[in-house]
C-alpha positions in Angstrom: 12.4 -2.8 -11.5 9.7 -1.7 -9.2 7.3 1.1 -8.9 9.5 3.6 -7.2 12.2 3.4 -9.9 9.8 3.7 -12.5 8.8 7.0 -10.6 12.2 7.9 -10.5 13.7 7.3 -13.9 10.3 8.8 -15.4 11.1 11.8 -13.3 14.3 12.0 -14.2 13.6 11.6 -17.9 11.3 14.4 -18.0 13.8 17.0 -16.2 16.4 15.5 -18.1 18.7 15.1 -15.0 21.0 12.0 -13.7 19.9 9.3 -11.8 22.2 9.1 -8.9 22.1 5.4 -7.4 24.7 2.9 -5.4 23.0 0.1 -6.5 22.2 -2.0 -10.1 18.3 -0.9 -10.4 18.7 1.5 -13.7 21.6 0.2 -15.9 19.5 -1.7 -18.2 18.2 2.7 -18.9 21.8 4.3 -18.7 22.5 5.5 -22.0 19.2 4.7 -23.8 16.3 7.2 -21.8 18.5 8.5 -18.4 22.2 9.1 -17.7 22.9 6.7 -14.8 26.0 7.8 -12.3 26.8 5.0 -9.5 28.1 6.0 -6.2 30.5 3.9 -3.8 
């Protein structure tokens, strides 16, 4: 995981909002800190 999905999942902890993503980056975090949706 790199610095700009740190930022991102942070932010989206914080708001308490979805993290909208098409690739694998934050499923080790959906369910535990952020809701993780996966677009095709």
């Amino acid at each position: 995981m790199g610095k700009n999905e740190l930022w991102i999942a942070a932010t989206a902890m914080a708001i308490n909002i979805p993290v909208i993503t098409t690739d694998a980056d934050f499923d080790h975090l959906n369910g535990t800190m952020i809701t993780v949706m996966k677009v095709i």
